[in-house]
C-alpha positions in Angstrom: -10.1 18.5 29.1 -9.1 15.0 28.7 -6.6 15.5 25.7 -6.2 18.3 22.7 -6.2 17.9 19.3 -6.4 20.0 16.5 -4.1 18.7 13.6 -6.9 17.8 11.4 -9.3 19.5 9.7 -12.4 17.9 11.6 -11.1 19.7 14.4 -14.1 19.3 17.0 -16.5 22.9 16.6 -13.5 23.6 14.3 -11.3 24.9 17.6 -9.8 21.0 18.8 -10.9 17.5 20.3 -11.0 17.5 23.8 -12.5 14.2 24.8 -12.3 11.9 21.9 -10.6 12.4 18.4 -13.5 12.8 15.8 -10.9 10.5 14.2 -11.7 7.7 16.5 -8.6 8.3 18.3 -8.9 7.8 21.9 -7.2 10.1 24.9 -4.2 7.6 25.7 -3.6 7.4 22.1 -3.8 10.8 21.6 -1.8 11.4 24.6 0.8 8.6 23.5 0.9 10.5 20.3 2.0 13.8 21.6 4.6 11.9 23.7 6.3 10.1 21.3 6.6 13.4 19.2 7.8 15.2 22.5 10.4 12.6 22.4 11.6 12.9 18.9 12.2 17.0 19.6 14.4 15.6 22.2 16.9 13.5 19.8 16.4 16.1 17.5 18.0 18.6 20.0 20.8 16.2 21.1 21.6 15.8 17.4 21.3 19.8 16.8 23.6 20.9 19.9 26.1 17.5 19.7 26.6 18.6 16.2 26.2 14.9 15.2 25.8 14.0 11.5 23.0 12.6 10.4 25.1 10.3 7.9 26.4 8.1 11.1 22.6 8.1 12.3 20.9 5.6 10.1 18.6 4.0 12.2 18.0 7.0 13.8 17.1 8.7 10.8 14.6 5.8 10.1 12.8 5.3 13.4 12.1 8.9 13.6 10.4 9.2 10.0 8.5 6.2 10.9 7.1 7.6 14.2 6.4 10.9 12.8 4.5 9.3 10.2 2.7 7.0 13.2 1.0 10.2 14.8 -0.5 11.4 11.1 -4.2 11.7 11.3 -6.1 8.2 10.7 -2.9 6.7 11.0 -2.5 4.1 13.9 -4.9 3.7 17.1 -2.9 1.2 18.3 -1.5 2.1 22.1 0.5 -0.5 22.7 2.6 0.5 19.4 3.2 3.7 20.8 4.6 2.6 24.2 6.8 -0.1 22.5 8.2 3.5 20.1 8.2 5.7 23.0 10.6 3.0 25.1 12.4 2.4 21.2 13.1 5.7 21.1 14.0 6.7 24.6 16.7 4.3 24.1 18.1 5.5 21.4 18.2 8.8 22.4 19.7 7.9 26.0 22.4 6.4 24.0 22.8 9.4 21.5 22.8 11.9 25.0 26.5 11.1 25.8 27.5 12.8 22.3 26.0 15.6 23.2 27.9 15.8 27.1 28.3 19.6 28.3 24.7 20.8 26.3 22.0 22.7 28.0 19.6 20.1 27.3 15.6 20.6 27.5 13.4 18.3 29.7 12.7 16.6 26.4 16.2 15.3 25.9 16.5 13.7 29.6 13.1 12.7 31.2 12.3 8.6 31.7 9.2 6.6 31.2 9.0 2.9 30.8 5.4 2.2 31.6 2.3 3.3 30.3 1.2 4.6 33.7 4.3 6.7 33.7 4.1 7.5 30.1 0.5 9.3 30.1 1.4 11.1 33.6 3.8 12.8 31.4 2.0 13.7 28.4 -0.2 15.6 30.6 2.0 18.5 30.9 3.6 18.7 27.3 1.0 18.6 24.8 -0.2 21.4 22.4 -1.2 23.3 24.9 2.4 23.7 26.9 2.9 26.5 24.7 1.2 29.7 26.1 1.3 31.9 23.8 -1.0 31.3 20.9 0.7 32.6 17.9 4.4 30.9 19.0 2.0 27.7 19.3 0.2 28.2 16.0 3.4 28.4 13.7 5.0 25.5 15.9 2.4 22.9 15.0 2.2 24.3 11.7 5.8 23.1 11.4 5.3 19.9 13.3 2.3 19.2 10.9 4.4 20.0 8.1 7.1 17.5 9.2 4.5 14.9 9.8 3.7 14.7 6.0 7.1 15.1 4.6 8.0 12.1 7.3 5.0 10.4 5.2 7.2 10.6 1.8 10.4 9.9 2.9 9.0 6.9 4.1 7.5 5.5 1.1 10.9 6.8 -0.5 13.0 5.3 1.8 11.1 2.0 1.4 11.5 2.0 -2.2 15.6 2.0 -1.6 15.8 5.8 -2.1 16.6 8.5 1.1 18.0 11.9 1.0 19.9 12.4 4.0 19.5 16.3 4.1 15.5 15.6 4.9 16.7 14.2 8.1 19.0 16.8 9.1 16.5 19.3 8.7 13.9 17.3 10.6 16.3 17.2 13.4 16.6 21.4 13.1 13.0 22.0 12.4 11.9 19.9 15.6 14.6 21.3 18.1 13.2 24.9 16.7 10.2 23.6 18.3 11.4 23.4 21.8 13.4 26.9 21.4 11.7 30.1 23.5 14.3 32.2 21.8 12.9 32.5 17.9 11.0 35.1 17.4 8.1 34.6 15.2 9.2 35.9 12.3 12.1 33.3 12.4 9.7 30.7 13.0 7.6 31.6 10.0 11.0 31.5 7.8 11.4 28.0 9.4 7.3 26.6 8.4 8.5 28.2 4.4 12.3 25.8 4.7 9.6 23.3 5.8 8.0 23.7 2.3 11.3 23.8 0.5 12.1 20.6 2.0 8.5 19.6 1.5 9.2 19.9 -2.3 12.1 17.7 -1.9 10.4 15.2 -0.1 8.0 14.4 -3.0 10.8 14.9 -5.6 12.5 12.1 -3.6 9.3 9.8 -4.0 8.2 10.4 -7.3 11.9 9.3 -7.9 11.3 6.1 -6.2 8.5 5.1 -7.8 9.0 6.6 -10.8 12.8 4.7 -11.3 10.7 1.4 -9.8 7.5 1.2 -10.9 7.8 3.5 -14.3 6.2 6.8 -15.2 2.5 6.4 -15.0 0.5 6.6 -18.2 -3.4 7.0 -18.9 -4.9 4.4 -17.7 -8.7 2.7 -17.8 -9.2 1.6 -14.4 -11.9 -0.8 -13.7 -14.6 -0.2 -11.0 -16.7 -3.8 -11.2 -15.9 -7.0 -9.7 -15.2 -10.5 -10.6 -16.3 -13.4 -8.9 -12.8 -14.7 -7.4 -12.0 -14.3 -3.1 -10.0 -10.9 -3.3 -8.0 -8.7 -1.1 -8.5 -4.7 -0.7 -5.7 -2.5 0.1 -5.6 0.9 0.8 -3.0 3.6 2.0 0.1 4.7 -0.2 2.8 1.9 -0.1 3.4 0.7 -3.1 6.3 -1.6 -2.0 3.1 -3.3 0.1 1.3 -3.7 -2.8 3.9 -5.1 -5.0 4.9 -7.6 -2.8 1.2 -8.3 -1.7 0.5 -8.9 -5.9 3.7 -11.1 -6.1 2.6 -13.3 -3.4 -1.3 -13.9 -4.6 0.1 -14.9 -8.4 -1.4 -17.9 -9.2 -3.7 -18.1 -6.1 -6.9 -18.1 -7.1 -7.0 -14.6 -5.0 -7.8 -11.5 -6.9 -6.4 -8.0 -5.6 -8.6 -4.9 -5.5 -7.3 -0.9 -4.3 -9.4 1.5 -2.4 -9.0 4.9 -1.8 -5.5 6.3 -1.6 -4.2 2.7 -3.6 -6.4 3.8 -6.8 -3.1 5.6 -8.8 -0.8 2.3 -8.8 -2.8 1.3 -11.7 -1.3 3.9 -13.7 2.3 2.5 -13.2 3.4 0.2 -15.7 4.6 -2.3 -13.5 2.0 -3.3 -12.1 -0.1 -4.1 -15.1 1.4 -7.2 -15.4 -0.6 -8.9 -12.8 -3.5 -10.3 -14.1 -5.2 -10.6 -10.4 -4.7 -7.1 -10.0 -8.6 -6.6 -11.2 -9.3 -2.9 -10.3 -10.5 -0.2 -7.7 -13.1 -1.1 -5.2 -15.3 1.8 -3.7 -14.8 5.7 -2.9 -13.2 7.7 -0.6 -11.7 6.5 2.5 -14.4 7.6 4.9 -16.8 5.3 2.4 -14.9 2.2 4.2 -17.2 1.5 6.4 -20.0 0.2 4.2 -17.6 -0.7 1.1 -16.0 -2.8 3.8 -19.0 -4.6 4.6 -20.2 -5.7 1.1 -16.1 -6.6 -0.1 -16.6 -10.0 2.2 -12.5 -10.1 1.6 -9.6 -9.3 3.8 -8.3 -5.5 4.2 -4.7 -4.3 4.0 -4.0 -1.2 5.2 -0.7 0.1 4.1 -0.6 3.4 5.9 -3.4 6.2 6.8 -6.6 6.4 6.4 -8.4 3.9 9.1 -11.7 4.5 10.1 -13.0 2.3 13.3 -14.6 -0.2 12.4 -18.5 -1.0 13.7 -18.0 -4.7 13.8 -15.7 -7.3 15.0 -16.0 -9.0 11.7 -15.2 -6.5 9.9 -12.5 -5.7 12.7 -11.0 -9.2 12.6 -10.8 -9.1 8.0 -8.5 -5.8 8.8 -4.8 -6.3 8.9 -2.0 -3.7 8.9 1.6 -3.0 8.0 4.1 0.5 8.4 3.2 2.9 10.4 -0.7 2.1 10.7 -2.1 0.0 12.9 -5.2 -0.9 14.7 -6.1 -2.6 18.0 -7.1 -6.3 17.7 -5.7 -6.1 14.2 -2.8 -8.6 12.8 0.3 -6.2 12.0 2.7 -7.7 9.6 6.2 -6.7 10.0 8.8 -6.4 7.5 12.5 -8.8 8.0 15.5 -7.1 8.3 15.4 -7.4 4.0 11.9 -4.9 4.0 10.1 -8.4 2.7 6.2 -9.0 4.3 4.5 -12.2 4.6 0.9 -11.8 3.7 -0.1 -15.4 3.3 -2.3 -15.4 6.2 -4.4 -12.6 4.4 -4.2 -14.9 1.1 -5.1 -17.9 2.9 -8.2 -16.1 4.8 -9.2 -14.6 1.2 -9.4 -18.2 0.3 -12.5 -18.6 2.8 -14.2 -16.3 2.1 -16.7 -14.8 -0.3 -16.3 -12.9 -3.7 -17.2 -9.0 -3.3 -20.3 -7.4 -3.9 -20.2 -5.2 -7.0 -21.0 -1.7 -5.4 -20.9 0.1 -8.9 -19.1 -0.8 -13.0 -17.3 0.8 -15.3 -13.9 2.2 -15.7 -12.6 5.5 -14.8 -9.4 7.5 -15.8 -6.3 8.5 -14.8 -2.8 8.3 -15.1 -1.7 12.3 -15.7 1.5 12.6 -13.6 4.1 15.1 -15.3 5.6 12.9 -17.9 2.0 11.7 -19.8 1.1 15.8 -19.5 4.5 16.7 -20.9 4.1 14.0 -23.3 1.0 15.7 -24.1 2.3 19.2 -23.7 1.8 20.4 -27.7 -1.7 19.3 -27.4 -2.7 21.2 -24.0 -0.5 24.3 -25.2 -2.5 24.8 -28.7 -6.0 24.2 -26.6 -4.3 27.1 -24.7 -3.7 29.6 -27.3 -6.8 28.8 -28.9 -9.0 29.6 -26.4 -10.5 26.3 -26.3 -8.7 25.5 -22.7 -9.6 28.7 -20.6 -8.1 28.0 -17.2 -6.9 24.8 -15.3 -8.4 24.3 -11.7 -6.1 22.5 -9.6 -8.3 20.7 -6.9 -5.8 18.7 -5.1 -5.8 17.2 -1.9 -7.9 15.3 0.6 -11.5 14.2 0.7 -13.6 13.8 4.6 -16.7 13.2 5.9 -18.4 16.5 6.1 -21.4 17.7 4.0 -19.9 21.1 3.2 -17.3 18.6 0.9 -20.6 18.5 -1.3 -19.3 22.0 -2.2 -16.3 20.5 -4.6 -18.7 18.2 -6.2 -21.0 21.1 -7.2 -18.2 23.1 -7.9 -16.7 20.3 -10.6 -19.9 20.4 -12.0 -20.7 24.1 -12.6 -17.3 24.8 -13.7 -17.8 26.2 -17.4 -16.9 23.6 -19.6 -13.8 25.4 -21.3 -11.8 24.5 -18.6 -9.7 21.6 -16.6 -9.5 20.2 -13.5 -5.4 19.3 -12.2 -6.4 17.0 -9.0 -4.2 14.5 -7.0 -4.8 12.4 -3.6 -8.5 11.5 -2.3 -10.3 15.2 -3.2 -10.9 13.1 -6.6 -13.4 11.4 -5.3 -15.8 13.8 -5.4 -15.7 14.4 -9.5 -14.4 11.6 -10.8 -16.7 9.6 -11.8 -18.4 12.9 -13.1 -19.3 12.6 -16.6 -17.3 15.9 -17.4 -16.2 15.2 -21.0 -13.0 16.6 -22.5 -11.8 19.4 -24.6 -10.4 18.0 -28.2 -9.4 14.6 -26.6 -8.5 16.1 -23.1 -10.2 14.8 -20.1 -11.3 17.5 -18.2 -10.1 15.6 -15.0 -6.7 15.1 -15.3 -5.7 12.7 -12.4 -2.0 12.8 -11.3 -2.4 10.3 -8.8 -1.7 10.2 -4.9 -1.6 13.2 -2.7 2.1 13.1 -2.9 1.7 13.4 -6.7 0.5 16.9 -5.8 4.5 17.7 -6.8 3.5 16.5 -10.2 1.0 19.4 -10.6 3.9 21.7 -9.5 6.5 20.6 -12.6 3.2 20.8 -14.9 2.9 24.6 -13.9 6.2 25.3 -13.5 6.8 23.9 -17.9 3.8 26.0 -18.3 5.1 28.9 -17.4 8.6 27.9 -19.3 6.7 27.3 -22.3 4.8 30.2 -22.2 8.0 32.6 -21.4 6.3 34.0 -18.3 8.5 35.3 -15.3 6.0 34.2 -12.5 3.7 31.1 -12.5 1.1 32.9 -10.7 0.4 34.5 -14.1 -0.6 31.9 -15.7 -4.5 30.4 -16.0 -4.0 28.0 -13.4 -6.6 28.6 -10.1 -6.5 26.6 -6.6 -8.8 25.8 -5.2 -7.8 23.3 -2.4 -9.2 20.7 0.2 -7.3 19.7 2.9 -7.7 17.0 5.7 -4.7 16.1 7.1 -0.6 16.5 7.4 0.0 15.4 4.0 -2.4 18.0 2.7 0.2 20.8 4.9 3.1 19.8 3.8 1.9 20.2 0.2 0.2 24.0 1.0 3.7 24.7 2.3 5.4 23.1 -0.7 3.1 25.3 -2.8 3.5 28.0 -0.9 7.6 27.6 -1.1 7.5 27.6 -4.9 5.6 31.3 -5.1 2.1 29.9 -5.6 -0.5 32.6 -4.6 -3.9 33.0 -3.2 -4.3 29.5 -3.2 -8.2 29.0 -1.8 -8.0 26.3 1.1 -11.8 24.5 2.3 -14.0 23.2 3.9 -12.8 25.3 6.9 -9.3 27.1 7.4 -7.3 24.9 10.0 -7.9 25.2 13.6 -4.3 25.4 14.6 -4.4 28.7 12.7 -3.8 31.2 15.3 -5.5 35.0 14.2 -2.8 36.6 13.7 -0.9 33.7 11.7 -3.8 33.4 9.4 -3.6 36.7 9.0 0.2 36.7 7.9 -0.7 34.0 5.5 -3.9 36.2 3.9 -1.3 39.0 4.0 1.8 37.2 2.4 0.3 34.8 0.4 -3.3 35.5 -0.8 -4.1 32.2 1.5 -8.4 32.4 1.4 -11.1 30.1 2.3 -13.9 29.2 0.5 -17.4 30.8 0.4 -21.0 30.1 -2.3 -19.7 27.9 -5.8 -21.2 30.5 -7.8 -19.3 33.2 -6.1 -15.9 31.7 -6.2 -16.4 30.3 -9.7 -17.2 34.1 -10.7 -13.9 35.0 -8.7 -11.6 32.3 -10.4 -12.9 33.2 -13.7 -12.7 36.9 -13.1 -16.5 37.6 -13.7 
């Protein structure tokens, strides 16, 4: 076994990669990877026993959500980036250890690598596998997962000019827990639930940011044709990156196109302003590697999700900023003021040729909680008259497998009295479905990214206010789930945090599930996987 990996839910035979990532992630990188996390449990216990505050730790506090955010599935291949972290970090922390003078420090907290060389000789003894015991090891990454996709938000929130220090503090507690043989394991499953509470604030933090930014988002056409301009396509979840990419191609010449993850920042009203900013190019993110053949343009990736790409010239129009990046890729950097240059991209767009129109129309979206709320009277009498039976919320991520045909079918054969609550790439498999509406209501209501998955939250949670009920799992609202990657936990555990029960979770239930945690979760929580369309749809409606 050359490395081990099961963080995702391609998962290789659904137990964990052992020779390459089914990402596309290499063993030094994956090796890198568990490193540079190893490390951060290291300044997380020098924090926890030096009883530092987190308020005198800025950079600290930064670094570490970036590098977190770094190992996220799809994320950054690059393994020169992660040496240049691990060294960033080891240096930090060697400079935080002297608070901490007199503490029982773990190997974590005091071992020394500069070089690569030295670097994956080390990761060979602390990865997943370290931990013997299965179950201990199960709820672990479960937690570190979870932190990897709250470190996801806070990032885009902390980009935005917005940061809760709290997040950090329990980032540092959660991740010291990690190195700690003493918790028992129902501790540690009290610990993944604070994970969801903070989870929760996490995305109330970003939806903050870009809601006190960019403006609430409203419903919004969103065209999926082409014009005959050079263009740019970016993808990932920044929208600082896209903001300042728009600024910079004003008056260019240079049109701007999202894909995948990008699609929501046309519902914000700030950036409908920009007449370059033309619409959304292509599918799903595993789609990129023919959409990124027939766009001609340059590709900015913002954050996760990269797929390798089959060509150099595709390879050589891919640039990257944040915590992705990609070998033989151009990263642009941020100054010390969070401003990017991206005129090489502009000037590259320049030479080369329009995009190929892949597909036309316009789709919807735009359904974040204040257009719902806005059109609360309206859903509520569709409610009580029986012409709404049940919302479906079918949030989350979108992958390459076949059995992800299942949510497609299952969109499709849902009777036609009732919604569909989505947010982050799952969408892509219905939304171009021509599902009609219910008295003027779509019957996919798009909240936007998979961080806008809190926005499903607050609509169930005024729900269940304006319906007087005591428990929001009593009212008509069904999940049915699909996950990929950490993003996707943190939101289960979010979920999970505010009550939500027997939430349905597909294709497959995730690797790092140990037995007997699954079980727990079945137990506790009504946690279930997915089975035939017809069945479940008879099970969700109660047929």
């Amino acid at each position: 076994m050359s490395m081990f990996c099961f963080q995702c839910q391609e998962a290789a035979k659904g137990t964990g990669c052992e020779v390459k990532g089914v990402c596309g992630k290499n063993e030094e990188v994956a090796k890198l990877q568990d490193l540079l996390v190893y490390t951060l449990k290291g300044i997380s216990e020098i924090i926890s026993k030096g009883g530092l505050d987190v308020k005198d730790l800025a950079e600290v506090n930064h670094e570490v959500i970036k590098c977190l955010f770094m190992t996220i599935t799809n994320a950054n291949f690059d393994d020169e980036a992660f040496v240049k972290e691990i060294n960033k970090m080891i240096e930090l922390r060697n400079g935080l250890r002297g608070k901490a003078a007199g503490a029982d420090l773990h190997d974590a907290a005091t071992f020394e690598a500069s070089s690569k060389e030295a670097m994956l000789e080390k990761a060979a003894g602390i990865g997943v596998l370290a931990t013997a015991n299965e179950d201990v090891r199960s709820l672990r990454e479960l937690i570190i997962y979870g932190l990897k996709g709250l470190a996801a938000y806070t990032h885009h929130a902390l980009n935005i000019g917005k940061e809760n220090v709290d997040i950090y503090a329990f980032v540092y507690k959660a991740l010291a827990a990690t190195l700690n043989d003493s918790l028992s394991a129902d501790e540690l499953v009290a610990l993944t639930l604070e994970t969801g509470k903070f989870g929760v604030a996490a995305m109330a933090l970003l939806d903050e940011a870009n809601t006190s930014k960019y403006g609430n988002p409203e419903i919004t056409e969103v065209n999926i044709g082409v014009r005959n301009n050079p263009a740019i396509l970016i993808s990932g979840h920044d929208l600082t990156d896209l903001e300042q990419l728009l600024e910079q191609t004003k008056g260019t010449g240079v049109d701007v196109y999202t894909h995948s993850e990008m699609l929501p920042a046309h519902y914000y009203p700030a950036f409908k302003k920009y007449d370059n900013f033309v619409g959304n190019y292509g599918n799903a993110w595993w789609k990129q590697l023919d959409e990124f053949a027939s766009f001609h343009g340059p590709i900015l990736f913002t954050t996760n999700c990269i797929v390798p790409p089959r060509s150099e010239e595709i390879r050589d129009r891919i640039f990257t900023s944040g915590a992705s990046g990609y070998p033989g890729c151009t990263h642009i950097e941020a100054d010390e003021h969070g401003r990017k240059n991206f005129a090489e991209i502009i000037e590259f767009a320049k030479t080369l040729p329009a995009p190929e129109e892949i597909e036309s129309g316009k789709i919807v979206g735009g359904f974040a909680h204040e257009q719902v709320f806005a059109l609360a009277d309206k859903v509520v009498d569709a409610v009580k008259s029986g012409a709404i039976k049940k919302f479906f919320v079918m949030a989350g991520c979108d992958g390459r497998m076949k059995s992800r045909e299942y949510y497609t079918e299952f969109a499709e054969k849902l009777p036609k009295d009732t919604v569909i609550l989505t947010a982050g790439c799952a969408k892509y498999r219905y939304n171009k479905l021509n599902l009609g509406d219910i008295g003027g209501i779509p019957r996919v209501l798009d909240a936007g990214q998979c961080n806008d998955s809190y926005s499903l939250a607050l609509i169930a949670l005024k729900l269940k206010e304006v319906f007087g009920l005591d428990d929001v799992n009593q009212l008509p609202i069904a999940y049915n789930i699909a996950w990929y990657e950490q993003k996707a936990v943190i939101v289960l555990l979010a979920l999970l945090y505010l009550g939500v029960k027997n939430i349905h979770l597909g294709p497959t239930l995730p690797a790092f599930l140990s037995p007997n945690v699954a079980k727990v979760l079945v137990e506790t929580f009504g946690i279930a996987g997915i089975g035939t369309v017809d069945d479940d749809i008879a099970l969700f409606m109660g047929k």
